[in-house]
FISELO-274721 format. One record per residue (C-alpha): residue in three letters; x, y, z; residue number from 1. Coordinates in steps of 0.5 Angstrom, whole numbers, plus 500, padded with zeros to 3 digits. Each point is the difference from the previous one (the first is absolute). Layout:
<atoms>
<ALA,<X,Y,Z>,NUM>
...
</atoms>
This chain:
<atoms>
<UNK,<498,477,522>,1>
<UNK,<493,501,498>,2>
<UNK,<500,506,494>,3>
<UNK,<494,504,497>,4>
<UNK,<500,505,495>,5>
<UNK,<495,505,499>,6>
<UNK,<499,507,496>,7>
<UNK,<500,497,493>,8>
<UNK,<496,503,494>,9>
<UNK,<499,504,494>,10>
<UNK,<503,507,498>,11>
<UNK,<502,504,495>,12>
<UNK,<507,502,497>,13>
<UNK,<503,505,506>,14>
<UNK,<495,498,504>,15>
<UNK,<502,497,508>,16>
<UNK,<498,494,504>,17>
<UNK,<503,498,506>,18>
<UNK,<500,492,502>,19>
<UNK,<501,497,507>,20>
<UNK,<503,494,503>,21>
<UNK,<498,497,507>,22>
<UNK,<504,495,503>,23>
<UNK,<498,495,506>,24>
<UNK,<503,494,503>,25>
<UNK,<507,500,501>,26>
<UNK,<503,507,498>,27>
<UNK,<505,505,502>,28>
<UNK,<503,507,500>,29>
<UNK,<506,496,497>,30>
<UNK,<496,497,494>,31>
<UNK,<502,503,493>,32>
<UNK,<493,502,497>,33>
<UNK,<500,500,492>,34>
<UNK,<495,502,494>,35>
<UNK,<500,496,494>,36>
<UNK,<496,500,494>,37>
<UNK,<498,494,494>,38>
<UNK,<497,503,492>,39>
<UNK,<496,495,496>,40>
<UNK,<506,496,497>,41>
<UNK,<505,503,503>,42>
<UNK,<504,497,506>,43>
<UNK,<500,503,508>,44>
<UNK,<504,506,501>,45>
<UNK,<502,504,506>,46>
<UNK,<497,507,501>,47>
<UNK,<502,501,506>,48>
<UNK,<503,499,508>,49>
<UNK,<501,503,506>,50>
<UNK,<504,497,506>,51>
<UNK,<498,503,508>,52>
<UNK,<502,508,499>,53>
<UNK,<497,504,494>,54>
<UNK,<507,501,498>,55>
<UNK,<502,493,497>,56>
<UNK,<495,500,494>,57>
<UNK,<501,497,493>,58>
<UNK,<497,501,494>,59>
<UNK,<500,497,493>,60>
<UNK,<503,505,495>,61>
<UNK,<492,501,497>,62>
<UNK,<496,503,505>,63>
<UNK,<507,505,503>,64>
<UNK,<496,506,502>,65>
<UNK,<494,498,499>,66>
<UNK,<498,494,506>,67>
<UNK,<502,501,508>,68>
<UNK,<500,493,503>,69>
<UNK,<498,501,508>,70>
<UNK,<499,497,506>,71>
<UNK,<496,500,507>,72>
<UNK,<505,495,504>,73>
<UNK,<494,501,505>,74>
<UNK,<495,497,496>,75>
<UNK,<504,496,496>,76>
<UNK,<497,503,494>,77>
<UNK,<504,503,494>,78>
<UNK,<498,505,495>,79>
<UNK,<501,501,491>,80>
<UNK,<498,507,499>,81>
<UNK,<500,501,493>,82>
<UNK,<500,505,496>,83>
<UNK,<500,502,493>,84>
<UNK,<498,494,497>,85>
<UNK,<502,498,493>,86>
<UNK,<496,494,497>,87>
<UNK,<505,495,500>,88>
<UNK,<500,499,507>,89>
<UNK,<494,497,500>,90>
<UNK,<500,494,503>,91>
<UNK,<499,495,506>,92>
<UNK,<504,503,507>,93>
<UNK,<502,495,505>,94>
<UNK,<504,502,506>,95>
<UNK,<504,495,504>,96>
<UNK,<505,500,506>,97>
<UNK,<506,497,500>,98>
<UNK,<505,499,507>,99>
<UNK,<507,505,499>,100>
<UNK,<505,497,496>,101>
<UNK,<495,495,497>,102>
<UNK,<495,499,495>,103>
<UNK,<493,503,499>,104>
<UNK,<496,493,502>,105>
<UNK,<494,502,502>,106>
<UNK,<494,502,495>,107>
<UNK,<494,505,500>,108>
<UNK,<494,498,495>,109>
<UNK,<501,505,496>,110>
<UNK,<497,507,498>,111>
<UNK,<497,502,494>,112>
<UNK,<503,507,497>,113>
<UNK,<497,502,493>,114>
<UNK,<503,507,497>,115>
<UNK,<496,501,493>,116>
<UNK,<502,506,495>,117>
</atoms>
């Protein structure tokens, strides 16, 4: 699975960017699609995942309420909108997929997301 995110870049506290990942190669319906995030210094954290049905989302605890993970099983693409951005979530994006049951094991380059104050 070949992935690339998109939609990166600089915005101001309470602002809203949108990012997108499509995938190719040998996707499915069945793959679970995820957002993930690394701070300078700071290690990968999870921000986010969204299985086949719109209901079997999970968030981490710091963007509840103020991210929506989506996806267009047809395009084989997944969504982050973000909204009310707070400088601390400034930081590389990735998304990644990961078959039902198992791992994330595939990776995107990373898309960067700047919030200033």
């Amino acid at each position: 699975v070949q992935l690339q995110a998109f939609g990166g870049g600089l915005v101001q506290a309470e602002g809203s960017l949108r990012l997108s990942c499509a995938a190719s190669g040998h996707t499915s319906s069945s793959y679970v699609m995820g957002w993930f995030r690394q701070a300078p210094g700071k290690e990968r954290e999870f921000v986010a995942r969204i299985g086949w049905t719109p209901e079997s989302t999970v968030y981490a605890d710091s963007v509840k309420g103020r991210f929506t993970i989506s996806r267009d099983i047809a395009q084989n693409t997944a969504y982050l909108q973000m909204n009310s951005l707070k400088p601390e979530d400034t930081a590389v994006y990735y998304c990644a997929t990961a078959p039902v049951g198992k791992a994330f094991n595939s990776w995107g380059q990373g898309t960067q997301v700047t919030v200033s104050s």
